[in-house]
C-alpha positions as CSV (number, residue, x, y, z in Angstrom):
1,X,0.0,0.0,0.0
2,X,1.3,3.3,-0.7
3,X,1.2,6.5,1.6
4,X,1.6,9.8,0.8
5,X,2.3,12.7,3.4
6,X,2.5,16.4,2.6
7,X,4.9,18.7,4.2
8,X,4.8,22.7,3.3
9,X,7.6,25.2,3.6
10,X,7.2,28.7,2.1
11,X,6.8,27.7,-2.2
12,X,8.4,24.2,-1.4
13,X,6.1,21.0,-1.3
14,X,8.0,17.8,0.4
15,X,5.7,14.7,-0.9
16,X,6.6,11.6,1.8
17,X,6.0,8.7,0.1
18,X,6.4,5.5,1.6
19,X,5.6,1.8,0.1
20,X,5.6,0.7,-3.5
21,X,4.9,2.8,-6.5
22,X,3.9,0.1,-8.9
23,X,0.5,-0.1,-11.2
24,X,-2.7,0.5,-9.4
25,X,-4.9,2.3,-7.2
26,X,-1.2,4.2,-5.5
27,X,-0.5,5.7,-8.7
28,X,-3.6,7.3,-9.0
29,X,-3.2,8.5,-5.5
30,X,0.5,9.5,-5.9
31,X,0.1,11.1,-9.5
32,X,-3.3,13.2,-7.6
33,X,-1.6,14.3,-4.6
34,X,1.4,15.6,-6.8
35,X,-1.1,17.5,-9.3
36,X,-3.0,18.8,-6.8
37,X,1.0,20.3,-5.5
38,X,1.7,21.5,-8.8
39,X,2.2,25.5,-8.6
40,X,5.2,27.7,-9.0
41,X,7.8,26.2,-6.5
42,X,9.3,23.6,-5.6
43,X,8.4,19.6,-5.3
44,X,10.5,17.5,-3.8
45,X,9.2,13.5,-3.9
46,X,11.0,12.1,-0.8
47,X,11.9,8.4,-1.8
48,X,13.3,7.1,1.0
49,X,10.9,5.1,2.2
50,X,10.0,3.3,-1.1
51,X,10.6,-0.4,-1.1
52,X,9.7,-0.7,-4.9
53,X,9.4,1.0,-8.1
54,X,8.0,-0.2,-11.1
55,X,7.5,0.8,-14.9
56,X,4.2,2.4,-13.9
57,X,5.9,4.2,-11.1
58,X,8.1,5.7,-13.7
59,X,5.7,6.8,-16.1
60,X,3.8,8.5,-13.0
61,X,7.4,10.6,-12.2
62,X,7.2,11.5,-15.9
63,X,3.9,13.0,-15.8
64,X,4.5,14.6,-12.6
65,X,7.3,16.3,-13.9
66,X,5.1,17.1,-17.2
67,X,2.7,18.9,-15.5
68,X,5.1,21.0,-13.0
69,X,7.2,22.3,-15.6
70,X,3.3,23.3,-17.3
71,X,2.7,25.3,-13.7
72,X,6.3,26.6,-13.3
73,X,7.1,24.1,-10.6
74,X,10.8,22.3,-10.3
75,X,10.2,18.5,-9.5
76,X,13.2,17.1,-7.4
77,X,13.6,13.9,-6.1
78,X,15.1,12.1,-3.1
79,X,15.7,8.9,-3.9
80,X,15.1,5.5,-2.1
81,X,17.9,4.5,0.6
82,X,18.5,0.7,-1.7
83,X,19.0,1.8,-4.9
84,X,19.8,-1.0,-7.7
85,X,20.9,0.2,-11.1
86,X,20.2,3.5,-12.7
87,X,19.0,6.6,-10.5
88,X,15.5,7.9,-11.3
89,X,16.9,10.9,-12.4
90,X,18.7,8.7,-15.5
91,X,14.7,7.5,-16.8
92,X,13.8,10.8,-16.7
93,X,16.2,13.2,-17.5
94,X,14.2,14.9,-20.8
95,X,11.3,15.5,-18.2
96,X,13.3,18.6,-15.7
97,X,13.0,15.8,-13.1
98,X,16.2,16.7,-10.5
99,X,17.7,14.2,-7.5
100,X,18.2,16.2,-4.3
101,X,19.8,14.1,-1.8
């Protein structure tokens, strides 16, 4: 199951999310939450807590970053604590989306 948590400061938005992004019903939340965050600023999506990330999950990154850059909003990332392989950053480097930590 995935969880999303909000955290606020001045134009910066600090999405928490903690489980696996992967092809269901959490992408729809994860890909709302982060839309309805979209507005000149700052998103970070704090990976630290994800376990797994799919295809899907990826895609949903993609489209987050799609529709920031559309509202003037720089999508970071921090990613997971066990990362295998390529950084998310590397999938989605034609879509503005930035690793922070």
């Amino acid at each position: 199951m995935l969880k999303v948590h909000i955290k606020k400061l001045r134009d910066v938005a600090v999405l928490c999310v903690e489980g696996q992004i992967v092809r269901g019903e959490g992408l729809s939340t994860l890909r709302n939450v982060a839309v309805s965050q979209a507005r000149p600023g700052i998103m970070i999506l704090d990976l630290a807590s994800v376990d797994i990330i799919d295809a899907g999950g990826i895609g949903c990154f993609a489209g987050i970053a799609r529709v920031g850059s559309e509202k003037r909003n720089r999508v970071q990332t921090r990613e997971p604590k066990r990362t295998r392989g390529k950084r998310i950053a590397d999938y989605t480097s034609g879509f503005r989306l930035r690793r922070v930590i």
